[in-house]
N, C-alpha and C positions, 0 to 999 in steps of 0.2 A: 479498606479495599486496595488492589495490589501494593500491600506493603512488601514482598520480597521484590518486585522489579522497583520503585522507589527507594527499596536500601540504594540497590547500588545504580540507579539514574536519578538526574536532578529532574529533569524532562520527558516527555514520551512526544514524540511528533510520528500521526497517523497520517499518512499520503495517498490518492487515491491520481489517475491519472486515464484519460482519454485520448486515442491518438487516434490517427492517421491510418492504421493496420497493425501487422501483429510482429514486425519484423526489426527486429532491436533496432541493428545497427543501418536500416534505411525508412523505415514512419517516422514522423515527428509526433511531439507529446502537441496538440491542443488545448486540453486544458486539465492545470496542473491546482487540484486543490488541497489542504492540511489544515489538521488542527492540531495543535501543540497542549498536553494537557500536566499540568504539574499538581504536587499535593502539595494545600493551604489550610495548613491548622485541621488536620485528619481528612481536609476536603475533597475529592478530587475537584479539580478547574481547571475549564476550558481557559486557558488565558491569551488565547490568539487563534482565530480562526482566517484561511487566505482562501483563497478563489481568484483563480485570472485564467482567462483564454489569453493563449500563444501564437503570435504571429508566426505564420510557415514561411519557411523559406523561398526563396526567389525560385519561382518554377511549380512550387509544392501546391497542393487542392486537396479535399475532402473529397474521399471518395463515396457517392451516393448512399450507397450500403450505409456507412460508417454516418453520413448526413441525418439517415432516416433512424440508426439505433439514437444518437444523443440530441440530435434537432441541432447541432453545431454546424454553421454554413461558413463555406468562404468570405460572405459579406460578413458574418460577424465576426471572424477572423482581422477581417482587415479592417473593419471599422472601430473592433476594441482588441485585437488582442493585444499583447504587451512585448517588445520582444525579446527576442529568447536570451540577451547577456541580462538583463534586468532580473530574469527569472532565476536564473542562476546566482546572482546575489542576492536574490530573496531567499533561496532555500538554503546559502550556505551561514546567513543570520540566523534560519532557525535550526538549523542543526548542530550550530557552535556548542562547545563545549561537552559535559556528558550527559548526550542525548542519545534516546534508544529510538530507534525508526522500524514500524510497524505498519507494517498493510495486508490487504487479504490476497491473497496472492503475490506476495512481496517477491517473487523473483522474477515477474513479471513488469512491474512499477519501478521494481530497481535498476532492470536491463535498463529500461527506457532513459532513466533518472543518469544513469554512468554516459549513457554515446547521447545523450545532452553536455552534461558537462565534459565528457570529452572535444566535441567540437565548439561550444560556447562557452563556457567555464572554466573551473580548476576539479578536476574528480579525485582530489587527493581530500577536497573535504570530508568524502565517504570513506577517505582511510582509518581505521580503528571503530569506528563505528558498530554497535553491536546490532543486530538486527533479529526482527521477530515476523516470522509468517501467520496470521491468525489463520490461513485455509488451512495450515499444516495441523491443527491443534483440533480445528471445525472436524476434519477428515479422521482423526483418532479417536472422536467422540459420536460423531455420527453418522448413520449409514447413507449411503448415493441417495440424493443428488446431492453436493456439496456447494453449489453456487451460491456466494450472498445473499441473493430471494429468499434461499432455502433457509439460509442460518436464520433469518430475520423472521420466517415461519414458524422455525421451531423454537426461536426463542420466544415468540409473542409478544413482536417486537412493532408488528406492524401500526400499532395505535402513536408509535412515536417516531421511526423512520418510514423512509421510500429506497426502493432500490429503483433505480431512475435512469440510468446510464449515464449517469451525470457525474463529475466528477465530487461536487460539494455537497451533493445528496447520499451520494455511498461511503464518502470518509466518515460523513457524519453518523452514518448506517455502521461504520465499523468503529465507531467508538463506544457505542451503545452494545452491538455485539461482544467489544472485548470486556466491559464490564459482566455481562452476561455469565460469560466462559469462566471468567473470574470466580464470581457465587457458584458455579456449576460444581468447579474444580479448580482449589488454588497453586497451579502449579505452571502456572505459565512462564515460570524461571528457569525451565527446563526444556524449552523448545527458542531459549535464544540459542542465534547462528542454527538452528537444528532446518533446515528443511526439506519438505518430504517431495517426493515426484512420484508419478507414475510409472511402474517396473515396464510398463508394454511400450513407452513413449522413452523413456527419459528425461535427461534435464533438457530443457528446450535451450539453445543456445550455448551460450559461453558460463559455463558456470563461478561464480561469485567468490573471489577466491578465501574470504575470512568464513563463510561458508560451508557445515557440513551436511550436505547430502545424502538422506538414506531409500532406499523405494519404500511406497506407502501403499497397503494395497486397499482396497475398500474398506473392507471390513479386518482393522490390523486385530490380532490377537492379542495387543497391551501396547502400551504406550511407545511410543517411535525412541523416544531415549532411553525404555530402558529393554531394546532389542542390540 
């Protein structure tokens, strides 16, 4: 199972991330979970799973709304969270070397992921880095609604994840999916750097610059890379 993306990655690290609002470069991330999975003697393994809430910045709150989708409050903010230069050495340890970074809606996860380490970090660690969007690949295969619930429905997934709003519950929801996708259709070597957006919206923000971009529409008529 994914032997063309283990030819050429030592690692796979899946990110899933909670914040604040929907706005890159001003929400902060709350809480930043991963699991890192490599092959052991034909095995896929899990060999590092992380989870931490992120302390907010001086001034920063959970806004209600946002309270009431993940159960994430201020008090546990500031009671546990970890802060945000720590976290940034946590991720740039699991990303060393040739690791491929994958999430479900990875241009989403990844705005977040850069204007963190731009203002705490080093965001040259995400330089060269290849990256994989699992919504992009979910949306070429299946028709609306594309939300991770939905994937986790259709795959008949639910006796073994939760889609929770959580961060460690839905990384762990998309590692189970991207195996899924895999037996589906082995071809998830063709939608690294590929990612799709919506033709009525576009790309939301600053787009990703190793990154190519094509519109996706519901229901595409063949596969996004080979349009």
């Amino acid at each position: 199972m994914l032997d063309t993306l283990f030819a050429r990655y030592d690692r796979l690290m899946l990110f899933d991330t909670e914040t604040t609002g929907l706005i890159f470069n001003r929400d902060e991330i709350i809480e930043f979970a991963a699991v890192v999975v490599e092959k052991q003697n034909g095995e896929i393994v899990v060999t590092e799973e992380y989870d931490e809430l992120i302390a907010l910045s001086p001034g920063g709150f959970v806004p209600p709304m946002i309270e009431n989708l993940t159960g994430i409050t201020n008090a546990d903010l500031k009671e546990r969270g970890i802060p945000k230069g720590q976290l940034c050495q946590d991720i740039a340890r699991m990303v060393a070397g040739n690791t491929l970074l994958l999430a479900y809606n990875a241009h989403f996860d990844l705005s977040f992921l850069f204007y963190l380490l731009l203002r705490d970090g080093d965001p040259t660690i995400l330089k060269g880095k290849d990256k994989l969007d699992l919504l992009t690949v979910y949306k070429d295969r299946h028709s609306y609604p594309h939300k991770l619930c939905n994937a986790i429905e259709v795959y008949n997934l639910g006796d073994k994840v939760v889609n929770s709003h959580r961060a460690v519950d839905d990384v762990l929801a998309t590692v189970e999916v991207m195996k899924a996708m895999e037996l589906e259709k082995a071809d998830l070597e063709h939608y690294v750097n590929l990612f799709g957006y919506n033709p009525k919206y576009g790309v939301d923000g600053k787009p990703i610059g190793s990154v190519t971009y094509k519109p996706q529409k519901f229901d595409p008529p063949a596969p996004l890379y080979t349009l």
